[in-house]
C-alpha positions in Angstrom: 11.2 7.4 29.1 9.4 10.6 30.7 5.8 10.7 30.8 2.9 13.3 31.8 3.2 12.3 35.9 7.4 13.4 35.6 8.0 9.7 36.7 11.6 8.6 35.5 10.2 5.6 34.0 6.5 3.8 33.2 7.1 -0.1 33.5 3.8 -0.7 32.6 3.8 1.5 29.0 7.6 -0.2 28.4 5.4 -3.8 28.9 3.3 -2.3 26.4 5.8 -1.5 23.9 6.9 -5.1 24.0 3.7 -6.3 24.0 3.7 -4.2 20.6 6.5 -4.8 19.1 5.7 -8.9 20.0 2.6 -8.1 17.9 3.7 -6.5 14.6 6.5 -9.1 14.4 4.5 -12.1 15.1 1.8 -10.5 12.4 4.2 -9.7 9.2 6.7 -12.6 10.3 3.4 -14.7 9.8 3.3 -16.7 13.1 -0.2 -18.5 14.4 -1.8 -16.3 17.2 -1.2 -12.9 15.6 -3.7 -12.1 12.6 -4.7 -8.4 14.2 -1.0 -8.2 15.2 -0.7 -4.9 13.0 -2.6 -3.1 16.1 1.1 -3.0 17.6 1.8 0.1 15.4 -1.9 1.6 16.5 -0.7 0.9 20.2 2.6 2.7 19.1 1.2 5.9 18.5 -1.3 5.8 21.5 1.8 5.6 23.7 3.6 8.3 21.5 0.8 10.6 22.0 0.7 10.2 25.8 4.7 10.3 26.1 5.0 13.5 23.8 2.2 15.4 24.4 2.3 15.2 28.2 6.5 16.7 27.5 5.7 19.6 25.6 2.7 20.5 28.4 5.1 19.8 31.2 7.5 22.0 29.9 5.0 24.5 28.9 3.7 25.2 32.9 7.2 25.0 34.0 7.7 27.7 31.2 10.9 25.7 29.7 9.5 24.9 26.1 11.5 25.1 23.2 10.5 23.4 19.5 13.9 23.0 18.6 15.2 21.6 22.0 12.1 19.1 21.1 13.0 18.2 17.7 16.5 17.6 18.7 15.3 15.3 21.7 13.2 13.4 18.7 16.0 13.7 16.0 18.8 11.8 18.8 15.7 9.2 20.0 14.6 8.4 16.0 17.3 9.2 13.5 20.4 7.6 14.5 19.4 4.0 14.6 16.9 4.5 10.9 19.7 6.0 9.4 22.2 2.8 9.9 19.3 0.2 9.2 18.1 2.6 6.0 21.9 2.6 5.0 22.1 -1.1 5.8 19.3 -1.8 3.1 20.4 0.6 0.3 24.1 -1.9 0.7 21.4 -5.4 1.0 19.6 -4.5 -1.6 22.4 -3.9 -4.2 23.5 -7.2 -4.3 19.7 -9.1 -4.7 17.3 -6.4 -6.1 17.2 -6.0 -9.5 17.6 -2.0 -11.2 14.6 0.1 -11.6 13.5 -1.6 -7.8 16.4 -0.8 -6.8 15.5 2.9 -8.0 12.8 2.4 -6.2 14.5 1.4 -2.7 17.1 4.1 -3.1 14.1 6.6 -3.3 12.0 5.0 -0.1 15.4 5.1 1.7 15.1 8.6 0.8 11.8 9.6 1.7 12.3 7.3 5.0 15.1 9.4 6.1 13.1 12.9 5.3 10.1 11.7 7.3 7.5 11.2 4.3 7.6 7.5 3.5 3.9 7.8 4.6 3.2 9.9 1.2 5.5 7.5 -1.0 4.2 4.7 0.0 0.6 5.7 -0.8 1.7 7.0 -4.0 3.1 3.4 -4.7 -0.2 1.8 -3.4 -2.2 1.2 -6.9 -3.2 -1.6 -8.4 0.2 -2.4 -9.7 2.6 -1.5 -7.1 5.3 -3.8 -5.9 3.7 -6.2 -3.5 4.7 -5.6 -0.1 7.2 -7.9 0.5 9.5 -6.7 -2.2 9.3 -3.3 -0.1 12.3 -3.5 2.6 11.4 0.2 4.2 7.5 -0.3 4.2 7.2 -0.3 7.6 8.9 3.3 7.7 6.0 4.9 6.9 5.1 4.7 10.8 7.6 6.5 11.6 7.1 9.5 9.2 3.5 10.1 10.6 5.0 9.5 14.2 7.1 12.7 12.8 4.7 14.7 11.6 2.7 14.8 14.4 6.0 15.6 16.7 5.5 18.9 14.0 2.0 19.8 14.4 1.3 19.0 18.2 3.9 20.9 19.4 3.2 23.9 17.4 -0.2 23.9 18.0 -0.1 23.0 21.9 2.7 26.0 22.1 0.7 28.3 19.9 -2.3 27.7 22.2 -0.7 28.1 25.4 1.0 31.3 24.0 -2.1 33.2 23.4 -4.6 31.7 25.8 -4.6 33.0 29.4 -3.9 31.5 33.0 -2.4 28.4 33.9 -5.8 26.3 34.4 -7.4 27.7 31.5 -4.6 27.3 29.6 -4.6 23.6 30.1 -8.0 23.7 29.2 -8.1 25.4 25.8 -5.5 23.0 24.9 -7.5 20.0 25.5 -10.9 21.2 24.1 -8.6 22.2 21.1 -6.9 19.2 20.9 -10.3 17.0 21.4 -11.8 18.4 18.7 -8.8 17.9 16.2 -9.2 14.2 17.4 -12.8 14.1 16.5 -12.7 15.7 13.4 -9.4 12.8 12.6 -11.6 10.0 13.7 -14.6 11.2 11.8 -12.1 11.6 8.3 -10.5 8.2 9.1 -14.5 6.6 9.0 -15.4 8.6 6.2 -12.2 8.2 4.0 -11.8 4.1 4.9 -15.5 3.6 3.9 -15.0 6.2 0.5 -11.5 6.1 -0.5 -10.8 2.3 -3.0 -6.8 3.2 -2.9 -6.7 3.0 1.0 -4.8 5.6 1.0 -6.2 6.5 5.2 -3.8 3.6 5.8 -1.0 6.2 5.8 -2.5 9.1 6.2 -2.0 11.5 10.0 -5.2 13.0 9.0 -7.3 9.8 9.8 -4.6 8.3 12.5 -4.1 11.8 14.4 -7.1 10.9 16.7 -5.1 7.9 17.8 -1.9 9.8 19.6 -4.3 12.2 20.1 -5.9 9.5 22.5 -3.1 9.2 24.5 -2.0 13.3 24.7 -5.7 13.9 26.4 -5.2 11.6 28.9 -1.9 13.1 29.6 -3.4 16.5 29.5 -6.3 15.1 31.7 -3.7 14.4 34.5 -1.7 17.0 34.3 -4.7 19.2 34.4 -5.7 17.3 37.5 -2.7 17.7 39.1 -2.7 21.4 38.7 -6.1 21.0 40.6 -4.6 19.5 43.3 -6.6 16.1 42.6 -4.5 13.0 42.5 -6.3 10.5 40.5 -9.6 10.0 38.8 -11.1 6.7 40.9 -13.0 4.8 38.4 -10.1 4.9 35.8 -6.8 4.4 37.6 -8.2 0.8 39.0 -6.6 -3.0 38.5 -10.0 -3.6 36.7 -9.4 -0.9 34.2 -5.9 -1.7 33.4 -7.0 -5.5 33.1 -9.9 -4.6 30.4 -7.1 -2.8 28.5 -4.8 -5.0 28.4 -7.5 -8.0 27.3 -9.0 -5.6 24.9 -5.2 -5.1 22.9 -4.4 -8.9 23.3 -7.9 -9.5 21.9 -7.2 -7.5 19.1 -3.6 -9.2 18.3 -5.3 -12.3 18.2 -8.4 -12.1 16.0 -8.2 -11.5 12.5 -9.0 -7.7 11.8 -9.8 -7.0 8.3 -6.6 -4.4 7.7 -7.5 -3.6 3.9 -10.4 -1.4 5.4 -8.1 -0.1 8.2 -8.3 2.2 9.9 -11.9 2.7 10.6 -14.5 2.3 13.5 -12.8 -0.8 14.9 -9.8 0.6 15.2 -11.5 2.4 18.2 -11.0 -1.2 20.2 -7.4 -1.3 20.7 -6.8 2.3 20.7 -9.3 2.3 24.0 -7.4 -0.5 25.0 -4.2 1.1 25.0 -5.7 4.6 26.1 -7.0 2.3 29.3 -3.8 0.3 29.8 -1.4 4.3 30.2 -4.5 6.1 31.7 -5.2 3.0 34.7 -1.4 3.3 35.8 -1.5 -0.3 37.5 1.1 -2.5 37.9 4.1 0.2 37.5 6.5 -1.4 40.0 9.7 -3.0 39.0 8.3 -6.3 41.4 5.3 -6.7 38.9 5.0 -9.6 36.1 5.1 -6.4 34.0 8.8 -5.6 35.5 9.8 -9.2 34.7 13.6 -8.6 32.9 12.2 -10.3 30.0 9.6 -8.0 29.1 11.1 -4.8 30.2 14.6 -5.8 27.6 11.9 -6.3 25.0 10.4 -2.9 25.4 13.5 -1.2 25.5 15.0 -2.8 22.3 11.1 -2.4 21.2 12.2 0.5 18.6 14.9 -1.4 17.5 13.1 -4.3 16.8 10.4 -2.9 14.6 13.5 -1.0 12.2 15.0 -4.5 11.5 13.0 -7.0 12.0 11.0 -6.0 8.4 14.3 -6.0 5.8 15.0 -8.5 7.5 11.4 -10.5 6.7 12.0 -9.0 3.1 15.1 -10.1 1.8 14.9 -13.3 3.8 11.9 -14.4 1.6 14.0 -12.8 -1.5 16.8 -15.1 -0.6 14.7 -18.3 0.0 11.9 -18.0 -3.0 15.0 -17.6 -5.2 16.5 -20.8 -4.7 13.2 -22.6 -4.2 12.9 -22.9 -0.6 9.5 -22.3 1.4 9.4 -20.5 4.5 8.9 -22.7 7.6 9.3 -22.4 11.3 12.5 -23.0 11.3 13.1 -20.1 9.2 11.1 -17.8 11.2 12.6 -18.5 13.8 16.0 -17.7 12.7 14.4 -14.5 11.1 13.0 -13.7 14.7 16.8 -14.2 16.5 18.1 -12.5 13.5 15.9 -9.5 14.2 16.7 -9.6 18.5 20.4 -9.9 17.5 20.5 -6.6 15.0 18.6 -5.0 17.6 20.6 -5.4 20.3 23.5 -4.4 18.7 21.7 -1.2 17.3 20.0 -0.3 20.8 23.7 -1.2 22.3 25.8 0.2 19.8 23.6 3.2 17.8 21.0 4.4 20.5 22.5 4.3 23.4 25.2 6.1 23.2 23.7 8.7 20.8 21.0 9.2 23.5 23.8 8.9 26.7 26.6 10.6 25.1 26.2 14.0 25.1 29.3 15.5 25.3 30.1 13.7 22.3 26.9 13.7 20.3 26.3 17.5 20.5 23.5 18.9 18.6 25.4 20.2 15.8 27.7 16.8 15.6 24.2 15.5 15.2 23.0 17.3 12.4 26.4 17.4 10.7 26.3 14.1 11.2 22.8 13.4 9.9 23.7 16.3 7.1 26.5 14.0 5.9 24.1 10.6 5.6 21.6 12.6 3.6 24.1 14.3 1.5 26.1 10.8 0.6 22.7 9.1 -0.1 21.5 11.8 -2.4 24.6 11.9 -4.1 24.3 7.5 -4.5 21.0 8.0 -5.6 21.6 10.8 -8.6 24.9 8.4 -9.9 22.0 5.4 -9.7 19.4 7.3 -11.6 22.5 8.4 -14.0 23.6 4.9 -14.5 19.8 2.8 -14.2 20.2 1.2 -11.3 23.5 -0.3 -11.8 22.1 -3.1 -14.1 25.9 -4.6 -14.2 25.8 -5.9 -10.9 23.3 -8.6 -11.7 23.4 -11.4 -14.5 22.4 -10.2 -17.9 20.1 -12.6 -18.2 17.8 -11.6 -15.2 17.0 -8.4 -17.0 14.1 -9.5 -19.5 12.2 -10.0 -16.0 12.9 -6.5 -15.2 11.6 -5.0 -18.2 8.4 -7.1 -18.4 7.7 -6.1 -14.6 7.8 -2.4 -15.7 3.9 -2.0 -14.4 3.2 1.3 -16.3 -0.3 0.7 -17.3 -0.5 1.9 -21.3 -1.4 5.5 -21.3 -1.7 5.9 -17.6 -2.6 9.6 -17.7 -5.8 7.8 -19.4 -6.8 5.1 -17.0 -8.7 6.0 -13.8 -7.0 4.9 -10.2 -10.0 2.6 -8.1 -11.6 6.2 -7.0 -12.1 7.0 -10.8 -9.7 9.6 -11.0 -6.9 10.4 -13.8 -4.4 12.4 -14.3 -5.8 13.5 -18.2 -8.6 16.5 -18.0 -10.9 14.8 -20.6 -13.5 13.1 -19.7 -12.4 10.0 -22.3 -9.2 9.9 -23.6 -8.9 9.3 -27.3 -6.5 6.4 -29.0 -6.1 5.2 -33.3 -7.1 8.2 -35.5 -8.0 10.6 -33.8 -7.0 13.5 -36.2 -9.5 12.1 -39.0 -12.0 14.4 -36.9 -15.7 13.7 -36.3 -17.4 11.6 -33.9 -15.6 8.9 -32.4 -16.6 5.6 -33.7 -15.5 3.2 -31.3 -14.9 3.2 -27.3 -12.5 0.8 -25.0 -14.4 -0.1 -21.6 -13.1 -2.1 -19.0 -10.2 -2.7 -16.3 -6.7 -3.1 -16.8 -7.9 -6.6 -18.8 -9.0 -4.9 -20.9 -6.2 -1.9 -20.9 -3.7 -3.8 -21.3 -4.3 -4.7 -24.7 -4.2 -0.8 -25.4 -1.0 -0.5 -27.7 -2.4 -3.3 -30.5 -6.0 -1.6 -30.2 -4.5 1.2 -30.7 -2.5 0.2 -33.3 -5.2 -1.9 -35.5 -7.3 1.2 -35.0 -5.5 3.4 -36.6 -4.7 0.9 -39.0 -8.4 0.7 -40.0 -8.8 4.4 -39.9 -10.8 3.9 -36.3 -11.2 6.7 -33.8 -11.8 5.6 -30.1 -12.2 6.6 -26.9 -10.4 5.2 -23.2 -12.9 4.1 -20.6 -10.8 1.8 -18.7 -10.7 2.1 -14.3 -8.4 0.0 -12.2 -9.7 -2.7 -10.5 -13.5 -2.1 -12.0 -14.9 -4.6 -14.2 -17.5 -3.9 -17.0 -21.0 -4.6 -15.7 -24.5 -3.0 -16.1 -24.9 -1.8 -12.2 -28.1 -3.3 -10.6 -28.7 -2.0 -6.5 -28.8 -5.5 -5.3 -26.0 -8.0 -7.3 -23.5 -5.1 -7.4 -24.0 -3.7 -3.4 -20.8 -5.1 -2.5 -18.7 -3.2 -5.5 -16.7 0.1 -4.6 -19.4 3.1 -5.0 -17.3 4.3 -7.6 -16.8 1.3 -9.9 -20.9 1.7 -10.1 -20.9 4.7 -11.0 -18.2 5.0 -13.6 -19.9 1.8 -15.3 -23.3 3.4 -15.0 -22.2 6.9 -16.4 -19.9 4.4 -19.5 -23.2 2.5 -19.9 -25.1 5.9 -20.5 -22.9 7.5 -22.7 -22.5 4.5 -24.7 -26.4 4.2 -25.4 -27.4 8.0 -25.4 -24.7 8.5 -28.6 -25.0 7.1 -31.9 -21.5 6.7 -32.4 -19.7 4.9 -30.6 -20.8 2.1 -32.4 -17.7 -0.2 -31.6 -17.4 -1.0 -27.6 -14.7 -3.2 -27.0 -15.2 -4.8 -23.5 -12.9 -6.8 -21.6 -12.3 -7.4 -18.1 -11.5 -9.1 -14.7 -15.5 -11.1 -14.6 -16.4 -13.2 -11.9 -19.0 -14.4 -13.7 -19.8 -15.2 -16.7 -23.4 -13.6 -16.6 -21.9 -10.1 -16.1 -20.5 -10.4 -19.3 -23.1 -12.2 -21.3 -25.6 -9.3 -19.7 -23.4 -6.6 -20.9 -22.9 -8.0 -24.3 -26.6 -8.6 -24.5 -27.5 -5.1 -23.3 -25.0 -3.7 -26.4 -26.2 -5.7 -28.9 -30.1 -5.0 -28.3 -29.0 -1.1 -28.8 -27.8 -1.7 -32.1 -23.7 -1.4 -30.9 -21.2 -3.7 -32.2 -19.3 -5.8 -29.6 -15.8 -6.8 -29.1 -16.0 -9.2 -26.8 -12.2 -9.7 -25.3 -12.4 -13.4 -23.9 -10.2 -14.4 -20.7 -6.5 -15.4 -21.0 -4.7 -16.7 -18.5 -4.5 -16.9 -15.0 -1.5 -17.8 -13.8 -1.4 -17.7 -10.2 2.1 -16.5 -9.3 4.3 -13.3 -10.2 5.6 -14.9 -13.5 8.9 -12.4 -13.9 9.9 -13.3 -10.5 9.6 -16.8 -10.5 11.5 -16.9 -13.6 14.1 -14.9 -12.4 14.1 -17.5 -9.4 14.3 -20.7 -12.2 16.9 -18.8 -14.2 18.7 -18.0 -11.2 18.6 -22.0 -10.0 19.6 -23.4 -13.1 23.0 -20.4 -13.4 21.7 -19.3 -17.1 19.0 -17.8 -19.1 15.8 -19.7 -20.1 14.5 -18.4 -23.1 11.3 -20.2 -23.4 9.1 -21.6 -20.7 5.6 -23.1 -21.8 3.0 -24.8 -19.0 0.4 -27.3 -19.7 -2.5 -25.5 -20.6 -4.7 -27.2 -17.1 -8.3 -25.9 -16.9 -7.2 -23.4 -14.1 -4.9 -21.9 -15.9 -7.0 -21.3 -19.2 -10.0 -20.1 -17.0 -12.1 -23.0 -19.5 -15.0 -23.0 -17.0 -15.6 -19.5 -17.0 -14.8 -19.3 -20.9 -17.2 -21.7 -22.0 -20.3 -19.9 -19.9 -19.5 -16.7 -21.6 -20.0 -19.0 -24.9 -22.7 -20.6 -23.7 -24.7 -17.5 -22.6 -24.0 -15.7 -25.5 -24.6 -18.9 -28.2 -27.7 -17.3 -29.5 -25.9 -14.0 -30.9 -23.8 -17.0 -32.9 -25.5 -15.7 -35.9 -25.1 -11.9 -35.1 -22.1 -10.4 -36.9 -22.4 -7.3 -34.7 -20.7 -9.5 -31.6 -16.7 -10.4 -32.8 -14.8 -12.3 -30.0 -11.6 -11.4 -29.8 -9.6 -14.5 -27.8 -5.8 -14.0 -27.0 -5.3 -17.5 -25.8 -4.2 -18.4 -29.5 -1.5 -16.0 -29.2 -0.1 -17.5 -26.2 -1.3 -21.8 -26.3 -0.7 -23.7 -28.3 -0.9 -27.3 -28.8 -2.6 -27.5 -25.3 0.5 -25.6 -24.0 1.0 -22.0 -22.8 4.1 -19.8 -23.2 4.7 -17.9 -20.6 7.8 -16.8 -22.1 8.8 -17.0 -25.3 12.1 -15.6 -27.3 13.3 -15.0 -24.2 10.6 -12.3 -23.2 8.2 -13.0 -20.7 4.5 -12.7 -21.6 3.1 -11.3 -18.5 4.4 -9.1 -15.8 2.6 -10.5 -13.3 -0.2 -13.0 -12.2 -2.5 -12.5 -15.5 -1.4 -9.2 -17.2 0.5 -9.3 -20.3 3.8 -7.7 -20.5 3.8 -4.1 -22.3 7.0 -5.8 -23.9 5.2 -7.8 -25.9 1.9 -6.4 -26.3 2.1 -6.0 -29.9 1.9 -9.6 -30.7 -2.2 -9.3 -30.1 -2.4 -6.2 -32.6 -3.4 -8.9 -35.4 -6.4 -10.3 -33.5 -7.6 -6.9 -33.1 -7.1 -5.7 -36.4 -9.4 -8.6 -37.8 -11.8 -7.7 -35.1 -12.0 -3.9 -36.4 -12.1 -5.0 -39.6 -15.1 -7.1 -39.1 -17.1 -4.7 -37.0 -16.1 -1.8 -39.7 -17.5 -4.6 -42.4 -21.0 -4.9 -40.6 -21.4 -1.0 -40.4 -20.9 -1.2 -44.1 -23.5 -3.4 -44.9 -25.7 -1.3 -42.8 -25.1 1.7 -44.3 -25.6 0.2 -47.9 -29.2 -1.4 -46.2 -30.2 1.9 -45.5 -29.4 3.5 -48.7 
């Protein structure tokens, strides 16, 4: 491990890896004491930035540089060891994941091994993506912006020192240059984590550069000194500075961070933390607590441990929800010994002597090497895509769970990610007969609860000779947008309702708004209908279904699984949780005193699915939702009755207007 001094070895940063790796582990394996334990991978990069940056300087003054003697150096350090645990997953994962995720996993392994898992997995990061723990390469992403900025920094720092002149002012221009790339980073990360609803900063280098970026100045800043002729910068390199750092990072492993906004301003705590910890150089000799045997192993297997230590996590759950067993300490535990086993053997076995064994492990026996991996996995991948994922492997009958978790959300060019974007150019997507021409007559407004039923509106619509329009956004409710109740709602949920809201009353047609949606509240709704009706709209009201409160096609692919057969039909008492009753009979409540007005029609799917005060949750051996309360796009059809009376009942009352007003 080389740093910016041209020391041999830091014992202090290796501590600081473990102390890391310790973190991340005892955060994702869900172990008391680690709820901020994700800062581990913020502490990563810090130590990155000072490790790497201070290289390519150092070999810049002693005018030895080269990009691809760099990339090599990174290639022999990072590839090896992801390429056998990538590999290792892609063989895991055949025998427990089920076809179009194992599409999936073949194509993270992929982007894992090409250093842009950062961009796939933010691409995968909507509203109905895979839940993390189904994910076995997640935690790859890491290492893809770790790469990219082993691309940029070098390039730029070379580039720099290229044209800029003198030794000292050399230095210089580099670090204003490079201080000002890590101000503009943190000022995107703030701005992005507070306006961006996807959280896609999560993976982005753009708003995490500024954190290797923390640790590269300080190794400019001493190398700088040293070309000065001044050892040490007094009030930084003390016990008392390398003491707050070290408290400051354990203080952050330990309190609960909120990481869906992350990163963002408090990320700046552990990331001065670590910058204190590698800038105070304290505590470097072997004799130190920090050189204790234990710690210093840990940091050395510390890559190692954070490749396998994940999959592991992942298909451990896979293996244990399956045959109805929850995770206890026990388990961890063997998770955690599983994870220091696989690592030692990698570090042992796959880095080592990769990194040691030069003669051998030549730069072109790396890259044909590395060539050969890519080339076998691509060619795995186009005979997977060619056969679907291999369903053969697996049980026939666990494939009805596949197909309802298929989480394409009906006309998805149509409906707006949580930052009100889509991939359609129209401003509202049309659905039902849309070639009879004129003025559409009806609109769909809502979340995915109310998208979701988009195939038997659609359907009944054109039936009934209805054109409509698509005003659906993920994760955004219908409401009318008020400054004070809705403050805590993403800025651009408010505005799409308020601009929906606005078109609705400013048009006279159109006349039908079906509204559905996630409410947490019954008053939202009520106010909403309330605010339609007074305009003269008709209202179809979709009520509530079910909320089931667990991923319905994989727990039944864990009962089917368990009982060694297909279950074809699985119904559930119909409990007051479960039907949502008390939030159901406020929305009747409040809106009793339209009970007269035939311009509100209530549209309630519950009589689809319950019955008899039961539920089915799958029925002729299709499952009726694909997760925790959407239905399945299997099935969807089965609600295109309750939605053709609706339109025919709203098309009814515009009838008897017209005929009033002739």
């Amino acid at each position: 491990m080389e740093n910016a001094r041209g020391d041999a070895f830091r014992v202090d940063i290796n501590a600081l890896r473990a102390l890391s790796v310790i973190a991340v582990v005892g955060y994702h394996f869900q172990i008391s004491g680690f709820a901020g334990g994700f800062v581990g991978v913020d502490v990563f990069l810090v130590i990155t930035g000072y490790l790497m940056t201070g290289k390519v300087l150092t070999d810049l003054t002693l005018d030895r540089f080269s990009v691809r003697d760099f990339c090599i150096m990174r290639m022999r350090r990072i590839y090896p060891a992801l390429a056998v645990m990538a590999a290792s997953s892609v063989v895991a994962g055949w025998f427990v994941t089920l076809p179009r995720e194992y599409l999936k996993h073949l194509l993270q392994a992929l982007s894992a091994l090409t250093f842009v898992s950062n961009f796939a997995f933010d691409s995968d990061n909507g509203y109905f993506a895979m839940a993390a723990q189904t994910k076995p390469l997640l935690h790859t992403w890491s290492l893809s912006v770790e790469w990219q900025f082993y691309i940029w920094m070098p390039l730029v720092v070379s580039l720099i020192w290229r044209f800029a002149s003198g030794s000292k002012s050399k230095i210089s221009t580099v670090m204003i240059a490079l201080q000002v790339v890590a101000v503009l980073s943190l000022a995107w990360c703030v701005w992005e984590t507070r306006s961006d609803a996807m959280g896609s900063s999560f993976f982005s280098l753009r708003a995490r550069a500024w954190e290797p970026l923390a640790g590269g100045l300080i190794a400019i800043a001493e190398i700088r000194r040293r070309s000065r002729g001044v050892t040490k910068i007094p009030w930084l390199e003390t016990g008392i500075s390398a003491a707050v750092g070290w408290a400051l990072v354990v203080g952050c492993i330990a309190y609960p961070l909120p990481e869906s906004r992350w990163p963002g301003l408090l990320t700046i705590v552990p990331i001065l933390g670590a910058a204190m910890i590698v800038g105070a150089r304290r505590w470097t000799g072997e004799k130190s607590l920090l050189g204790m045997s234990a710690i210093q192993r840990l940091g050395d297997w510390s890559y190692s441990i954070y490749l396998w230590h994940w999959p592991i996590w992942v298909f451990a759950l896979g293996w244990l929800s399956t045959r109805g067993y929850g995770v206890d300490g026990s388990h961890k535990m063997l998770m955690v010994l599983a994870s220091l086993a696989l690592s030692i053997a990698s570090h042992r076995y796959v880095e080592q002597p990769v990194r040691l064994r030069r003669d051998f492990w030549t730069p072109r026996t790396l890259l044909t090497s590395f060539s050969a991996t890519f080339a076998l996995l691509l060619g795995f991948i186009a005979l997977a895509f060619l056969n679907n994922g291999f369903p053969n492997r697996l049980p026939d009958y666990l494939l009805p769970a596949e197909l309802a978790r298929r989480t394409n959300t009906p006309r998805d060019e149509c409906f707006r990610n949580a930052n009100s974007t889509k991939k359609a150019g129209e401003t509202y997507c049309n659905f039902g007969s849309a070639e009879v021409g004129g003025e559409p007559s009806a609109m769909l407004w809502g979340d995915s609860f109310a998208n979701q039923y988009l195939e038997p509106i659609s359907s009944a619509a054109l039936a009934n000779g209805i054109h409509g329009l698509i005003a659906t956004q993920s994760a955004c409710r219908p409401f009318i947008d008020d400054p004070v109740r809705n403050s805590t709602d993403q800025q651009a949920c408010r505005d799409f309702n308020r601009s929906a809201l606005d078109f609705v009353l400013n048009h006279t047609e159109p006349s039908i708004v079906v509204v559905g949606g996630n409410w947490g509240n019954a008053l939202e709704a009520s106010a909403l209908a309330d605010r339609l009706l007074s305009s003269g709209k008709t209202v179809v009201l979709i009520m509530p279904l079910l909320n089931i409160g667990f991923d319905l096609p994989q727990r039944w692919i864990e009962k089917q699984v368990r009982a060694g057969g297909a279950i074809g039909e699985w119904s559930v008492d119909a409990a007051p949780d479960l039907t949502m009753s008390s939030l159901r009979s406020e929305i009747v409540q409040n809106l009793h005193k339209h009970r007269d007005n035939p311009r509100l029609v209530m549209v309630d799917p519950q009589s689809v699915v319950c019955e008899q005060n039961r539920c089915y949750l799958v029925r002729n051996g299709q499952a009726n939702f694909r997760d925790t309360a959407h239905i399945s796009n299997v099935n969807a059809i089965q609600y295109s009755g309750l939605f053709d009376a609706a339109f025919r009942s709203a098309l009814h009352v515009g009838t008897k207007a017209d005929q009033r007003m002739d």
